[in-house]
Short mmCIF file of the C-alpha atoms (twelve columns), coordinates in Angstrom:
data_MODEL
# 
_entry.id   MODEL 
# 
loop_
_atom_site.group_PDB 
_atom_site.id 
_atom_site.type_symbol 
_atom_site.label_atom_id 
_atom_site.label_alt_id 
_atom_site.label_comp_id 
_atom_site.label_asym_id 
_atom_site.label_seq_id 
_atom_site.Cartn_x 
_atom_site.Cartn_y 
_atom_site.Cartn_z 
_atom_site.pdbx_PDB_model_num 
ATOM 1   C CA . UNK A 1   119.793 20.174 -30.913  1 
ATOM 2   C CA . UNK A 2   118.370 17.692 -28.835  1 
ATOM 3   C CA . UNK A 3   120.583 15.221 -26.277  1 
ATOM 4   C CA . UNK A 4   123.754 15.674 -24.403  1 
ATOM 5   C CA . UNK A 5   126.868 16.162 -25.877  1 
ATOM 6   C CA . UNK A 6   129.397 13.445 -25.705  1 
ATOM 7   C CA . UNK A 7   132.361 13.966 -28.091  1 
ATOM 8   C CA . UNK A 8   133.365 16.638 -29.816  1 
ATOM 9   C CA . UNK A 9   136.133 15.538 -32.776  1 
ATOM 10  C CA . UNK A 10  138.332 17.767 -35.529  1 
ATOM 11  C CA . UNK A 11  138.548 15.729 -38.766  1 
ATOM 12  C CA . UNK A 12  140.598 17.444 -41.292  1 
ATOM 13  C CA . UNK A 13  138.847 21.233 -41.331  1 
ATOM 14  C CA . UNK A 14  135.481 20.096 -39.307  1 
ATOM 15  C CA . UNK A 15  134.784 20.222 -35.833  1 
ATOM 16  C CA . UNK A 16  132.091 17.194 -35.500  1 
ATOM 17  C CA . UNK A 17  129.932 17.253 -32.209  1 
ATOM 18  C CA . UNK A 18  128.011 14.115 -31.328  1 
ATOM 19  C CA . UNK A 19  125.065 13.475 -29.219  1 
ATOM 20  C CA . UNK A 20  122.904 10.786 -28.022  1 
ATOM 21  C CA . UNK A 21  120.247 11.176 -30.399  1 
ATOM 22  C CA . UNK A 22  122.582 12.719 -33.586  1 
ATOM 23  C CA . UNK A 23  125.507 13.804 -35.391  1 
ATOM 24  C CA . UNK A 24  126.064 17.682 -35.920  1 
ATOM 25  C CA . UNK A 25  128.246 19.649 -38.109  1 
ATOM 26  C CA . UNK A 26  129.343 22.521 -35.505  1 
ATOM 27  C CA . UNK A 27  131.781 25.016 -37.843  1 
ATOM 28  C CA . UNK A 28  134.318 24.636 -40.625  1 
ATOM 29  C CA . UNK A 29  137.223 25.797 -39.111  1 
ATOM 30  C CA . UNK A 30  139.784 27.239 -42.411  1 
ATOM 31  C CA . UNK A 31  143.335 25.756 -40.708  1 
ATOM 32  C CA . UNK A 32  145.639 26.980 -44.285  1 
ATOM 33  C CA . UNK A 33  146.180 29.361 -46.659  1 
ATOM 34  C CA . UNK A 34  146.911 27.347 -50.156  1 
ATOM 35  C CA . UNK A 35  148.873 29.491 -52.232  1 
ATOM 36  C CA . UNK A 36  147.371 30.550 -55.792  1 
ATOM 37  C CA . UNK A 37  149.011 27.722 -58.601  1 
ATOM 38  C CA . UNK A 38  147.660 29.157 -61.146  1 
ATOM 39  C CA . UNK A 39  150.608 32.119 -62.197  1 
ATOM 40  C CA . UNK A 40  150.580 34.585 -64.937  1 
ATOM 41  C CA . UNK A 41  152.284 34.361 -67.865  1 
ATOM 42  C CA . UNK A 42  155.482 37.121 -67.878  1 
ATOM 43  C CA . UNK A 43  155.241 37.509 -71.731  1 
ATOM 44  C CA . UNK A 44  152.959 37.674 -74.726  1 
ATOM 45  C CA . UNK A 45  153.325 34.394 -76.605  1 
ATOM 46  C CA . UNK A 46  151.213 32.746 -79.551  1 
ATOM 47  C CA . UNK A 47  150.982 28.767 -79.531  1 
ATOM 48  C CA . UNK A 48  150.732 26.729 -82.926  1 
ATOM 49  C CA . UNK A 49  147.158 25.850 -83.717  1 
ATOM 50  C CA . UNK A 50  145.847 22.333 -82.483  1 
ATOM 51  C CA . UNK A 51  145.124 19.924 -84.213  1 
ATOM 52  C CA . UNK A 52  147.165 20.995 -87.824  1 
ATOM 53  C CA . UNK A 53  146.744 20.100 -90.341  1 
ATOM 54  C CA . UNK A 54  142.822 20.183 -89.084  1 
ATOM 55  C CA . UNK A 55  139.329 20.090 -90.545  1 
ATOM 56  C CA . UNK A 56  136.773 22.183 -89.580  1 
ATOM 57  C CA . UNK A 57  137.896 23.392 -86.237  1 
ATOM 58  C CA . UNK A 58  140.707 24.181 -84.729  1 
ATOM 59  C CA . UNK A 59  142.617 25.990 -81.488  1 
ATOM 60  C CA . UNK A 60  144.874 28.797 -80.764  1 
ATOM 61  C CA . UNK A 61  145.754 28.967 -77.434  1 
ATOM 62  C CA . UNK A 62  147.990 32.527 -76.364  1 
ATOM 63  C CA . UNK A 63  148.959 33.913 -73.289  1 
ATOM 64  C CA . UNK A 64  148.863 37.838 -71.913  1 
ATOM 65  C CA . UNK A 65  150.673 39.013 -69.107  1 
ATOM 66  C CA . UNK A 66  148.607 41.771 -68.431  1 
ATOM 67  C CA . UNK A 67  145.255 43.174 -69.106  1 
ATOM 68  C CA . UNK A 68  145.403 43.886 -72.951  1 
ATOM 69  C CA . UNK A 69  142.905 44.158 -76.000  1 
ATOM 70  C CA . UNK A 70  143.613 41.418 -78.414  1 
ATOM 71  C CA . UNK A 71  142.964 41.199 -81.858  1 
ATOM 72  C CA . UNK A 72  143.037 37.508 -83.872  1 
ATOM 73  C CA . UNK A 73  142.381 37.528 -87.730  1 
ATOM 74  C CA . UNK A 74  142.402 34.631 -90.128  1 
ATOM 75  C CA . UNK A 75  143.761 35.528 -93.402  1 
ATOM 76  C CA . UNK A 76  144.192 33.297 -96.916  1 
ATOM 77  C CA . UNK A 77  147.670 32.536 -98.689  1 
ATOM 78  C CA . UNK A 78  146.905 35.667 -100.585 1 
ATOM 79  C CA . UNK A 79  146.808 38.305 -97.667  1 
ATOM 80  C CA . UNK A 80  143.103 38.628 -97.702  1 
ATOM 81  C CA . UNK A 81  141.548 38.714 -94.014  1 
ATOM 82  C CA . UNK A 82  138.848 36.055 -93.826  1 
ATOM 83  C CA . UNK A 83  137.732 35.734 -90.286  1 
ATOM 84  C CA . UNK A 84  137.697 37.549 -87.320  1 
ATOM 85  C CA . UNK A 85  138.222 35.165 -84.561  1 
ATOM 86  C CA . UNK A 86  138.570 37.700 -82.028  1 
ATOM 87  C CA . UNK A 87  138.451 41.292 -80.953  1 
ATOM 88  C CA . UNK A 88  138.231 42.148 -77.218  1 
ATOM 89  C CA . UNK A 89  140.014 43.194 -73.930  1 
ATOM 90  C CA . UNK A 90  141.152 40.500 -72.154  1 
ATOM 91  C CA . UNK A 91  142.478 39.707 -68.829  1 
ATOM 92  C CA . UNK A 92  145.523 38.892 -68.059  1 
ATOM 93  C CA . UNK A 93  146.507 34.675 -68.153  1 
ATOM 94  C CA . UNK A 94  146.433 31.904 -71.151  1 
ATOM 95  C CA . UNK A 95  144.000 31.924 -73.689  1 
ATOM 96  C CA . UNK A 96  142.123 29.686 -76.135  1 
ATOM 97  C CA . UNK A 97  139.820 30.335 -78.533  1 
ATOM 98  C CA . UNK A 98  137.904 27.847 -81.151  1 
ATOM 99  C CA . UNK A 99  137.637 28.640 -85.281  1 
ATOM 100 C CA . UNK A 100 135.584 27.126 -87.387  1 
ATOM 101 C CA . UNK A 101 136.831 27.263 -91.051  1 
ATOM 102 C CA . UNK A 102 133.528 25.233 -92.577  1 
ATOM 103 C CA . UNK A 103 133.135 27.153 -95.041  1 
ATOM 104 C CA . UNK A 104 136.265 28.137 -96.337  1 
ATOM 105 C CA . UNK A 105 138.637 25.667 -98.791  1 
ATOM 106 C CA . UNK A 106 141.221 23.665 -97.996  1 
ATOM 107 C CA . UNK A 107 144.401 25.470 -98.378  1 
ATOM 108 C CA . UNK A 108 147.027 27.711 -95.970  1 
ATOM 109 C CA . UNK A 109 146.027 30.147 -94.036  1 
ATOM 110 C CA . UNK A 110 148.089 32.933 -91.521  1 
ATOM 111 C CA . UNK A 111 146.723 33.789 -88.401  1 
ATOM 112 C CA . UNK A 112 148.026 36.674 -86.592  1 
ATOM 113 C CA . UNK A 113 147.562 38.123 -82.857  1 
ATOM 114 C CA . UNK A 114 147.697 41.611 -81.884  1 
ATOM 115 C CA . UNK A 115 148.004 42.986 -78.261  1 
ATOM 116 C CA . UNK A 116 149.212 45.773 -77.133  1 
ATOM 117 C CA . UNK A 117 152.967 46.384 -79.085  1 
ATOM 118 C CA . UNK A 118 152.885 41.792 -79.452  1 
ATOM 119 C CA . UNK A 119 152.136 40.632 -83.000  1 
ATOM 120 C CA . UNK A 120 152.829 37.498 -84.314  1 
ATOM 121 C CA . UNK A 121 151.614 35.722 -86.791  1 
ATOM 122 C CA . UNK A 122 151.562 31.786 -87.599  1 
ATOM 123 C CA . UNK A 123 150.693 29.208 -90.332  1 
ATOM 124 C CA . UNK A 124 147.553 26.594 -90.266  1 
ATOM 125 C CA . UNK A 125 146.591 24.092 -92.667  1 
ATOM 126 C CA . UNK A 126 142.809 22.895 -93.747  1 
ATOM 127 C CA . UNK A 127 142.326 20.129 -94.976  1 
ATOM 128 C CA . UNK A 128 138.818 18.602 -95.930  1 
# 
C-alpha cells in the first residue's frame, strides 16, 4: 500500500492499519474457540406430526443419536402402507421430513419410524 503507517488498531477479531492515503484490513486474528451448541440427541425419539389435524402437508420431526438407516411409512386405519416418506441412512442429530397426503382421503392414518432396534409408531389426522 501506498503512505505511511500511522495507527494500527484491534477491533473485536481485526487488526485495522491506517495510512495517510487509506484504510487496510491487515489479518483476522481468531482470539476464541466457541464451543459447538448444537448437541446430539442421546436417544431415538419420534415427535407428533405438525400441524394435526392437517391438510395436505404435514411434519414429522425425529431425532437419531447415531448414524442409523431410517425407515418412515404412512399407513391407512386399515394397516395398508400408503406412502413411503422415507428410506435412507442418516446422520446422526434431529430430523424433519415433509408429506404430502394430496391425494389420499381424509381419514386416520399411522405413521411409523424404524432405525436401527427404535420403532415407534404414531397417529395423524387429514382433514380436507
Amino acid at each position: 500500500f501506498t503512505g505511511a503507517v500511522i495507527d494500527m488498531k484491534q477491533v473485536g477479531t481485526y487488526t485495522f492499519t491506517y495510512s495517510a492515503a487509506r484504510l487496510f484490513t491487515i489479518n483476522a486474528v481468531i482470539t476464541e474457540v466457541g464451543k459447538n451448541r448444537e448437541t446430539l440427541p442421546t436417544v431415538f425419539s419420534l415427535s407428533q406430526n405438525y400441524p394435526n389435524p392437517f391438510n395436505p402437508t404435514t411434519a414429522i420431526s425425529f431425532s437419531l443419536p447415531s448414524k442409523s438407516f431410517v425407515s418412515m411409512k404412512i399407513y391407512d386405519a386399515l394397516g395398508k402402507e400408503v406412502s413411503v416418506v422415507l428410506s435412507e441412512e442418516l446422520p446422526a442429530g434431529m430430523h424433519s421430513r415433509q408429506w404430502n397426503a394430496q391425494d389420499l382421503p381424509s381419514g386416520m392414518y399411522f405413521y411409523r419410524l424404524q432405525a436401527g432396534s427404535f420403532t415407534e409408531t404414531k397417529k395423524l389426522l387429514l382433514l380436507k
